[in-house]
Structure formats: C-alpha cells, structure tokens
C-alpha positions as CSV (number, residue, x, y, z in Angstrom):
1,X,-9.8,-7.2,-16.8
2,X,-8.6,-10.8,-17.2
3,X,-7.7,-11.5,-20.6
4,X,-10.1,-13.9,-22.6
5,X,-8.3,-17.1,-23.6
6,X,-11.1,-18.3,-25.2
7,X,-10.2,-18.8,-28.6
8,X,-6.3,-19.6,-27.7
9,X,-6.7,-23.5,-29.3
10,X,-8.3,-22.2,-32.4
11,X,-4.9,-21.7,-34.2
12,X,-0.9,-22.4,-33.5
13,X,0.7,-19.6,-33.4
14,X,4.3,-19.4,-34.1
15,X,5.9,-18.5,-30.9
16,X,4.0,-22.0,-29.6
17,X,5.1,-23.8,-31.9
18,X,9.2,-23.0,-30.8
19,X,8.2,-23.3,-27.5
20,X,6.4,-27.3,-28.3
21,X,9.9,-27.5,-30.8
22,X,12.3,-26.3,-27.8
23,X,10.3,-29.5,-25.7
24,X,10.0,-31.9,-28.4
25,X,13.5,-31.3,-29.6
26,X,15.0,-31.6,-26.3
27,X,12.7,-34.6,-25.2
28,X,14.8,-37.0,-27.2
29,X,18.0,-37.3,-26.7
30,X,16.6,-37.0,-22.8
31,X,14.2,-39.9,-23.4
32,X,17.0,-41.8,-25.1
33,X,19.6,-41.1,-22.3
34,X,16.8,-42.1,-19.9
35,X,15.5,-45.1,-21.3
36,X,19.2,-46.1,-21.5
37,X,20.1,-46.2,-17.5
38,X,16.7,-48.2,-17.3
39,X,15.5,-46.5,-14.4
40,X,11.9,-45.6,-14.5
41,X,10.8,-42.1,-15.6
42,X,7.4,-39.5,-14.7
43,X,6.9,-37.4,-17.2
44,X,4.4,-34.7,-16.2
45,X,2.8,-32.0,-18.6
46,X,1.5,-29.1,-15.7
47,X,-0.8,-27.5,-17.9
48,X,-1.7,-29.9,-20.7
49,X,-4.3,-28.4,-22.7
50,X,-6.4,-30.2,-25.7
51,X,-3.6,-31.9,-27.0
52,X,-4.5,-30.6,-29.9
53,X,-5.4,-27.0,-31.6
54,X,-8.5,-26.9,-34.0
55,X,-6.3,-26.5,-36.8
56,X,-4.9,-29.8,-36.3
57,X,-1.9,-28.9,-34.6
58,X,-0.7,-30.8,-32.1
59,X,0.1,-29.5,-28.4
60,X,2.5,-30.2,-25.8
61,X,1.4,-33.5,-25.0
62,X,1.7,-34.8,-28.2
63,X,4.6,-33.3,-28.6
64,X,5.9,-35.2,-25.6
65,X,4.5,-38.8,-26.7
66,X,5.7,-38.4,-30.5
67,X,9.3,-37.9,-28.9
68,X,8.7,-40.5,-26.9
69,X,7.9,-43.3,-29.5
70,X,11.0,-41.9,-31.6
71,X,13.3,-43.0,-28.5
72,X,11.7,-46.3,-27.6
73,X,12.1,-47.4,-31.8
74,X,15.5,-47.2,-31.4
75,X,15.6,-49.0,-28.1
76,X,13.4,-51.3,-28.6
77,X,14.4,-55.2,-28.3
78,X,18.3,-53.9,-27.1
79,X,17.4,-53.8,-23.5
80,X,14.3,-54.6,-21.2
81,X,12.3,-51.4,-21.3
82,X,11.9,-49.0,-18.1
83,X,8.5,-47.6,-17.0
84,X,7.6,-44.4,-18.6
85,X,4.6,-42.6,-17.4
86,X,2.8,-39.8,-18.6
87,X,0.9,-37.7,-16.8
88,X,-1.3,-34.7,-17.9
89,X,-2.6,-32.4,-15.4
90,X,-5.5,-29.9,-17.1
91,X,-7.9,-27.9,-15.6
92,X,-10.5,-27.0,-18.4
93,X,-9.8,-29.4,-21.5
94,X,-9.4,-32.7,-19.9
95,X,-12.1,-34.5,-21.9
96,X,-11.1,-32.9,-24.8
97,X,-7.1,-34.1,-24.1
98,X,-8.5,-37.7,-23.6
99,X,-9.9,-37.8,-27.1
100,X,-7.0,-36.1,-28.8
101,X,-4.1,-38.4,-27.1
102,X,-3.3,-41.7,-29.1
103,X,-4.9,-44.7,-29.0
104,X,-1.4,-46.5,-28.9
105,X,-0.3,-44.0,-26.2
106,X,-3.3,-44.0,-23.8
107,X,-2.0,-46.9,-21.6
108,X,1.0,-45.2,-20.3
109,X,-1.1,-41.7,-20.3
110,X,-2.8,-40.6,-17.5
111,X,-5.0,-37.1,-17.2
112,X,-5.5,-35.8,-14.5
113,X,-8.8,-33.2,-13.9
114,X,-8.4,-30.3,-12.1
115,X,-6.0,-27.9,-10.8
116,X,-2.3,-27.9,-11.0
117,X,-1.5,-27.1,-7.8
118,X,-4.2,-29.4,-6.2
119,X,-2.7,-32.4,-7.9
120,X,1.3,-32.1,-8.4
121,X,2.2,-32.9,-5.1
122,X,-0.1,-36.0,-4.4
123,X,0.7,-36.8,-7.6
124,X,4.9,-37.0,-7.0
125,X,4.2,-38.5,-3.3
126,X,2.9,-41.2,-4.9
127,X,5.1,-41.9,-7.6
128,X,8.2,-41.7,-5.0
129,X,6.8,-44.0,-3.2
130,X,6.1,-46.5,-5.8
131,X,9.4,-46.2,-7.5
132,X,12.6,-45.2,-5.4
133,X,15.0,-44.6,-8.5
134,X,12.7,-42.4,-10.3
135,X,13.3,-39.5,-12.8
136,X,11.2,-36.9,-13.0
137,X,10.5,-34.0,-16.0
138,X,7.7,-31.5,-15.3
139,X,7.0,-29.3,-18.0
140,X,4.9,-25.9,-16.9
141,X,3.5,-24.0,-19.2
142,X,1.0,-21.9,-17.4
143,X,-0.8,-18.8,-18.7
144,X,0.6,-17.1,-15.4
145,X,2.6,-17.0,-12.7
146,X,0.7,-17.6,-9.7
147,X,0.7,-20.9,-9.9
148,X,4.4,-21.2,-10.0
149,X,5.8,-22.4,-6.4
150,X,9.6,-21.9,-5.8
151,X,9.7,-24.8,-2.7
152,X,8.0,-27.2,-5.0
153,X,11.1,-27.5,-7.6
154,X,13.1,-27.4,-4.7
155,X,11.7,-30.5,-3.4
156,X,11.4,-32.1,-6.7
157,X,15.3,-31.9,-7.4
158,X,15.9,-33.7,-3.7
159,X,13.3,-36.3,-3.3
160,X,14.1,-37.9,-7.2
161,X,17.2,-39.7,-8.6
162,X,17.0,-37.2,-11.7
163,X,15.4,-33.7,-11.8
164,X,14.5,-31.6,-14.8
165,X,12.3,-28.4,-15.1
166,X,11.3,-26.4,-17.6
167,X,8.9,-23.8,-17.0
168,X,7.6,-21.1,-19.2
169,X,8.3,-17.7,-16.8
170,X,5.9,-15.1,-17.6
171,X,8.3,-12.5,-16.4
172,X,6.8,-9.3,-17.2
173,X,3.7,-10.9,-15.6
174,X,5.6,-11.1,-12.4
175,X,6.8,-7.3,-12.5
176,X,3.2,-5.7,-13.3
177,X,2.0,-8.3,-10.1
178,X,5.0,-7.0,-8.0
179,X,4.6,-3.5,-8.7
180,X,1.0,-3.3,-8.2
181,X,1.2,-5.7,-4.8
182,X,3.9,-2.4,-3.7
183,X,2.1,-0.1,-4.9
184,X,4.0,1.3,-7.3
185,X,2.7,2.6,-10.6
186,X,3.4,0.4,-13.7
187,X,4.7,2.7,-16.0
188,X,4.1,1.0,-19.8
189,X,1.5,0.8,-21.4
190,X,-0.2,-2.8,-20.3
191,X,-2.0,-3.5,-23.7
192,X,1.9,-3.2,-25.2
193,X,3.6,-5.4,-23.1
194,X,1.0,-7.6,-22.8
195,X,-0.2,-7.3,-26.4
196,X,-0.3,-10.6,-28.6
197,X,0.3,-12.8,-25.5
198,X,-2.8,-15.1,-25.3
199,X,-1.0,-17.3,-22.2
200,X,-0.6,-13.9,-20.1
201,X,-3.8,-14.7,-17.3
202,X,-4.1,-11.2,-15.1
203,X,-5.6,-13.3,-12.2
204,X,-4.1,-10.9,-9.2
205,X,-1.3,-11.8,-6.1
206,X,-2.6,-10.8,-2.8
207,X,0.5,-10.1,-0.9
208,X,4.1,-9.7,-0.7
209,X,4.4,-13.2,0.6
210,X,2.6,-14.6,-2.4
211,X,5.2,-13.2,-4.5
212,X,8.1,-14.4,-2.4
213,X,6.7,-17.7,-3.0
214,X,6.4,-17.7,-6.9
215,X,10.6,-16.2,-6.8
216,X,11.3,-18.1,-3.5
217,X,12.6,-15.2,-1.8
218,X,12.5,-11.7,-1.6
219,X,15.2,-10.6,-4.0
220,X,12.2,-8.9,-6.2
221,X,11.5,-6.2,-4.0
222,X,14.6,-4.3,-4.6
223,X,14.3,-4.2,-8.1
224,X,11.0,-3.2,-8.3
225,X,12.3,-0.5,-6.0
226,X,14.6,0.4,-7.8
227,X,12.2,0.4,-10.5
228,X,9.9,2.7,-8.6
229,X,12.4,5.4,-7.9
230,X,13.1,5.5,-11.7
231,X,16.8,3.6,-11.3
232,X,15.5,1.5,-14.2
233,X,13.4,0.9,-16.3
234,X,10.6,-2.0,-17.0
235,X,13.3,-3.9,-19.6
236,X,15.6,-3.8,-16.9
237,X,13.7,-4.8,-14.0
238,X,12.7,-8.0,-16.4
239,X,16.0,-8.6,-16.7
240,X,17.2,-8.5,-13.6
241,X,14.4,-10.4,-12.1
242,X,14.8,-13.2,-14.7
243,X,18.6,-13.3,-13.9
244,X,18.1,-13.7,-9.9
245,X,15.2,-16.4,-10.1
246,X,17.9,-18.3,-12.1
247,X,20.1,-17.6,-9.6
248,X,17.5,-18.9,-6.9
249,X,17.1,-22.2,-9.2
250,X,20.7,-22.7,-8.9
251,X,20.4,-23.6,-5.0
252,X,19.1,-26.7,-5.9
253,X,19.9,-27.1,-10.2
254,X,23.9,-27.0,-11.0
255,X,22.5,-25.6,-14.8
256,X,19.9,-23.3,-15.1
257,X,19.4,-21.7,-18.9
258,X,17.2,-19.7,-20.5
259,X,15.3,-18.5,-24.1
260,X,13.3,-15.2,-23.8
261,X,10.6,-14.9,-26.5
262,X,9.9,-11.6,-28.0
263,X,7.9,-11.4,-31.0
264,X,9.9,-7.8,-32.5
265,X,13.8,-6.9,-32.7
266,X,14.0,-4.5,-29.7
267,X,10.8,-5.6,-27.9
268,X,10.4,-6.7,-24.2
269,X,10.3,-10.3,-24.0
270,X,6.6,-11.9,-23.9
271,X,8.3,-14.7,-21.7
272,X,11.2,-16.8,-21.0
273,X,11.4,-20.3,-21.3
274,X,13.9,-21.5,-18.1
275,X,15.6,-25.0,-17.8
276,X,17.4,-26.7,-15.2
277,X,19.3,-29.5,-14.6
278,X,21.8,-31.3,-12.6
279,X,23.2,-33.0,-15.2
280,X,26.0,-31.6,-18.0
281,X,24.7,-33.6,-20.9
282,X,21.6,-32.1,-20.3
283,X,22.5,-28.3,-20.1
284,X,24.8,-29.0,-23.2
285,X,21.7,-30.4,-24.9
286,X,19.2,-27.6,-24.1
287,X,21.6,-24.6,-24.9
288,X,22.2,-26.5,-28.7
289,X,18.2,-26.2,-28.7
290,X,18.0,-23.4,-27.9
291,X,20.5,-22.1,-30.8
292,X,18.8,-23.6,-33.4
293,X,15.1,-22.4,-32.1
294,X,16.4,-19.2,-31.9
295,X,17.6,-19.0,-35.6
296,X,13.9,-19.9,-36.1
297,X,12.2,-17.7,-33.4
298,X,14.3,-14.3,-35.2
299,X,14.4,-15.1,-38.4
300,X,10.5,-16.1,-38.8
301,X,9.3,-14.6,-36.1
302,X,10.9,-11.3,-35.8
303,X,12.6,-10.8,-39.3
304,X,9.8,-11.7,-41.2
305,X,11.8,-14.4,-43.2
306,X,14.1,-12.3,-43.9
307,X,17.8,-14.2,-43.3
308,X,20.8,-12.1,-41.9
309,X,24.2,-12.8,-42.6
310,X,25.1,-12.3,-38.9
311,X,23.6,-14.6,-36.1
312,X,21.7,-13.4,-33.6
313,X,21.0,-14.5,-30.0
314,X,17.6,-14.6,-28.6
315,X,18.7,-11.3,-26.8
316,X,18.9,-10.0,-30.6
317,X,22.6,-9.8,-29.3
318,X,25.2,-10.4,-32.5
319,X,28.5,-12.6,-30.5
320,X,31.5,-12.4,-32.7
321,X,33.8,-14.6,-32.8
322,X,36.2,-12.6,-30.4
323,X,33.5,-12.0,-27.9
324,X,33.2,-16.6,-27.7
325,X,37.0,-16.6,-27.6
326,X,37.4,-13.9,-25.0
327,X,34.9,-15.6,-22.4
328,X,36.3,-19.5,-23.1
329,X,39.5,-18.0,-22.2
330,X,38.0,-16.5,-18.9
331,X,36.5,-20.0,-18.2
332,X,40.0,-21.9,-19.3
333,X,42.0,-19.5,-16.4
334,X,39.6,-20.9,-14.0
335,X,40.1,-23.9,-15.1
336,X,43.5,-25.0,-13.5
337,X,42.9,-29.0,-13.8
338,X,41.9,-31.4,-17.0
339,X,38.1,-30.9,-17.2
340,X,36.3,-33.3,-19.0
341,X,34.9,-31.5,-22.3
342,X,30.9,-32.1,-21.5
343,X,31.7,-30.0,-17.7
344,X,33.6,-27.3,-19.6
345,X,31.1,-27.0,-22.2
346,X,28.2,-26.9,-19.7
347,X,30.2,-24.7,-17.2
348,X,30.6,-22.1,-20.2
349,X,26.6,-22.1,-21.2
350,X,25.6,-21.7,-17.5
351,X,27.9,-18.7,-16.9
352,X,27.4,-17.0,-20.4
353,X,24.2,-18.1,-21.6
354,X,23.6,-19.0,-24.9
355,X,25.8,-17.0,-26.8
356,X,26.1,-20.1,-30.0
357,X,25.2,-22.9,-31.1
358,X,27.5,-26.2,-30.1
359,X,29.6,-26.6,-33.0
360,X,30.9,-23.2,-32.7
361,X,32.4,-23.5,-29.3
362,X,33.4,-27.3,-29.9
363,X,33.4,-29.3,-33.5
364,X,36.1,-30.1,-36.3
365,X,35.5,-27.4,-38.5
366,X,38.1,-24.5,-39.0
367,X,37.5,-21.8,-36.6
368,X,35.6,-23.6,-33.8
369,X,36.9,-22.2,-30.8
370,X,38.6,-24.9,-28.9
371,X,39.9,-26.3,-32.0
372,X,41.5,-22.9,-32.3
373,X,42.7,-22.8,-28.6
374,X,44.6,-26.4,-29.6
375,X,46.3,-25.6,-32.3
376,X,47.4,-22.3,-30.9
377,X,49.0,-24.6,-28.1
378,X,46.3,-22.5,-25.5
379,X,45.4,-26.0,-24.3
380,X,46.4,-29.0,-23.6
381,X,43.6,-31.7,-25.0
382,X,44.0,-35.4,-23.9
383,X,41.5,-37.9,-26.1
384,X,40.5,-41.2,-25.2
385,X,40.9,-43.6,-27.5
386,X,44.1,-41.5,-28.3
387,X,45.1,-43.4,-31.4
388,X,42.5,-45.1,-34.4
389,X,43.2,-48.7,-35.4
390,X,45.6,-47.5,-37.5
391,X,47.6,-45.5,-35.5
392,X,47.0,-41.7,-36.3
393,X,46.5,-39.6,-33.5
394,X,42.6,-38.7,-32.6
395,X,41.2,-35.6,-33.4
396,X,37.2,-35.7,-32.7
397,X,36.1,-33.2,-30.7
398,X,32.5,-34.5,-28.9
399,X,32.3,-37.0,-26.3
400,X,30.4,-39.6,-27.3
401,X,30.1,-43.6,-27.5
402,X,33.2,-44.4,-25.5
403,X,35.0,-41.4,-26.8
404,X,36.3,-38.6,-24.1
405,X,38.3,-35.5,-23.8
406,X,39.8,-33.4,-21.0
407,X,41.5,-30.3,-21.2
408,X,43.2,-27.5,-19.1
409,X,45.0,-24.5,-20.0
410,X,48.6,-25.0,-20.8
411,X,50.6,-24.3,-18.1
C-alpha cells in the first residue's frame, strides 16, 4: 500500500533539515559566484511543497530565497544586477506555497500548479529561449523515483551556459521497484528499510524500460541479478546502483558527488542526496558541505549527541590521516603537469568521494595534507602573487581573490 504522506508538513524532521542545510548552505557561494558573471540565472525547486511546515519551519523554497537575499546584500550597488528567477513547481500545496513565500520575494517567484514532469520541460524551453546565456539549478526532491528522467538532465547540462543538479535519489526505492519489475523477490523486510522515510511514495514502475529511463540505461539489471542469485546482498546492490547512476551522470557532469542519509550507524541509507556539476569550484564547494552536514547528520542524528573523537564519513567510514595521504599520492602520480589547486582538489573529491572536510586536504594548519606533501619536497607548489609587499615568499594555500596555485609531483 502507498505510504500516507499526509501529515509529512506537520513537523521538521531532522534528516530534512540537513537536506534544506546541504541546499541552503551550498546555494550561496553559488548565488554569489553567479550573480558575479552577471549572467542570468533559473532557479527551479521540482517539488516545492508548502514552503513552510506547521511548526514554523521553513522548506526548501525558503531556504532557496533566504540564500538568495544573503548574496544579492553583498552585491548589491557593486555591479548591475542579473535576472534571477525562481520557479516552484508543486503538485498539491501550491496555494499553500503562495501564501508562505515572502512578500518581498514574490516578484521574482513563480509557482507553478501541477505536475513535475508536465511542466519542467515547457518550463526550460521557454526560459532558453528568452535568455541565451542562462544558468540553470534544479533542485528535486521527490518522494520517489519515478518521476526522475535520466535524458532530462542530460539535456539540461547541453542546452544551458551553466548546469547544476541536485537530486534526492531514493535508492532503495529504485531496487524494491527493480526487483519486483524482474520479478525477483525483495528479500528485507519493507517496513525496515522503508521505516521512518515519509518521502518514500510506493507508486509502482510498469516495465523494464520505465526503469532504464529513471537510471538512463540498463546497468541496473545486472545487479539486481546478481542480487537475485544471492551474489549480494540489498546494502550492496544500493551501493552499487548508486555508484553506476553516478557514473551515468558523469556522461554529461565532469563532478558528480554524493551524501547518503541513514538515520542509524550500520543502517541502509534512507536516500542519497547526488550533485553534479561542470564546474571545479562547485564540486569543491559541495564536498566541504557535505563534511560539515555530515558531522551534523552522525553526531545528531545517529549518535544521539553524543560527540566522537574520531570523524566519521557519511558512510560511518573513519579516514585516517594515512588513508587521505595514500590516495592524494595516487592522484599526484597521475598528475604529471602543474594542475591548478581548485582541478586537483575537485579531481580528488570526484574520484574518492568525500572522505574530509576541505581544510584537511588543503589549509595552513600543521598536518593538512598538501602542506605536508610541500614541505616533504613531494611537490612542487608555484603561488601567484609569489612574494607579499614585503617580500617574503607566499604561503596560502586556497585560491581565491586573485590568488592561485599549481602543483605537480616533483620530478
């Protein structure tokens, strides 16, 4: 039976508010960089909501416009400002979003009644053809994954001058579709995978080909084969079918991360929230978001508030210093030319995942790793400006207002 998702606006839970933090936190510095180049940007919320929980909480698209107005009060007055419009696609709740949104905001704002999939596509046809040089960022955050359409962010990362994504992948929704489409018996327990999820929607895929569209391709079926057969088991097959629709994003995204939620150390994830980019900045952003919500998803979340001395990934994974070192050095031996700092950095996250937060690949502090590498003589680092005003050498170690470094293994 579907489940009901009646009362899901009567509280906040926790894992939606590191999911509206992950987005609002990230939104920034992207607003900012956008706002910057001056080039008009289309923001679209896929699944919007109220707006707003009864509690008083604020959704999604608040989250979106109060990141939003902290970007354009620092820019405001430096630079003509570039269009910005916000558009909120909901099904159920539109009325109720209307009321909730700001009445500073509404003018940009736009909601849009009815379904997701009816509307996207007019919607970015239009806006293309209004505004040549336009960025796009859809967030979608639906309760399943039906909706999801692999050929649609594919044609979203061609037709725009920029492309971001980030989509909340109900994963284990996908594997209990797949394996009932194949007709292959589920083997958990439903009501303990699915248990505390209110976004998990059991609407049902017809066919195979519905499922090749949501993954965009038919990588799946072998895993759930293999699942079948009793290769693997349902953690696995999650796994593995997360990794490969990463993979798939890659064809047309350079930098594809992602955050899986799980609400207990140990448990299957309920989800994973999965980013992509083309842009280096932007995948060094996210994966430093992603650090620091996972402190907050384990430590709150799972560990009851209890703090650990050790830090955890979001895979409940403890990386050791050793373990970062090891794999920079791996990425450093492919690395036979200078590389700007931002590209190696980015490069690292997109092959790793995100094993740390930023300042413990790349910062001043004692121990960082490529601070290590340099004075170890591992690397060669050149730094532009290379001297300050009075002469000492630089040292900094983030790229940023006029300030760049490339490095290469010492050969």
């Amino acid at each position: 039976m579907p489940k009901d998702n009646r009362d899901f606006f009567k509280t906040k839970k926790i894992w939606s508010e590191v999911k509206d933090e992950l987005l609002g936190c990230y939104l920034v510095p992207y607003f900012n960089k956008i706002l910057s180049m001056g080039n008009p940007v289309l923001y679209v919320d896929c699944f919007a909501g109220k707006g707003k929980f009864d509690d008083g909480k604020g959704g999604s698209p608040l989250t979106a416009l109060q990141s939003l107005d902290k970007s354009m009060a620092v820019y405001r007055g430096r630079f003509p400002m570039p269009s910005v419009f916000m558009k909120f696609i909901e099904l159920n709740y539109a009325a109720d979003l209307i009321s909730n949104l700001p009445e500073h905001s509404k003018e940009r704002c736009e909601v849009i009644s009815g379904k997701f999939e009816d509307n996207i596509m007019p919607l970015l046809q239009r806006s293309i053809s209004q505004y040549h040089q336009l960025n796009v960022f859809l967030y979608v955050d639906p309760y399943g994954v039906k909706v999801l359409n692999a050929k649609l962010f594919d044609s979203v990362a061609t037709a725009f001058r920029t492309a971001e994504l980030l989509i909340n992948l109900n994963s284990f929704g996908f594997i209990r579709e797949a394996c009932r489409v194949k007709k292959i018996s589920f083997r958990e327990r439903e009501s303990e995978v699915f248990s505390d999820l209110e976004e998990y929607d059991s609407s049902t895929m017809e066919s195979l080909q519905d499922l090749d569209n949501i993954a965009g391709g038919s990588y799946w079926q072998e895993i759930i084969d293999k699942y079948g057969r009793g290769e693997i088991d349902c953690y696995d097959a999650e796994k593995e079918f997360s990794r490969l629709y990463k993979e798939r994003l890659r064809k047309n995204y350079t930098y594809v991360l992602d955050m899986p939620i799980r609400l207990k150390p140990g448990q299957h994830p309920k989800y994973r929230m999965v980013h992509a980019t083309n842009h280096p900045d932007g995948c060094i952003l996210m994966a430093d978001n992603i650090a620091k919500r996972t402190d907050r998803l384990v430590i709150e979340i799972q560990s009851g508030g209890q703090m650990s001395l050790l830090q955890q990934t979001a895979e409940n994974e403890i990386i050791s210093e050793e373990i970062l070192m090891e794999k920079m050095e791996e990425l450093l031996e492919n690395t036979p030319s200078f590389t700007r700092l931002n590209q190696l950095l980015a490069n690292f996250y997109n092959q790793y995942g995100v094993l740390c937060d930023l300042s413990r690949l790349s910062s001043g502090r004692s121990g960082s790793i490529l601070k290590t590498l340099e004075k170890s003589g591992y690397i060669d680092v050149q730094r532009q400006p290379a001297y300050t005003e009075k002469g000492t050498a630089t040292t900094f170690w983030q790229e940023q207002h006029r300030k760049t470094i490339s490095l290469r293994k010492r050969r």
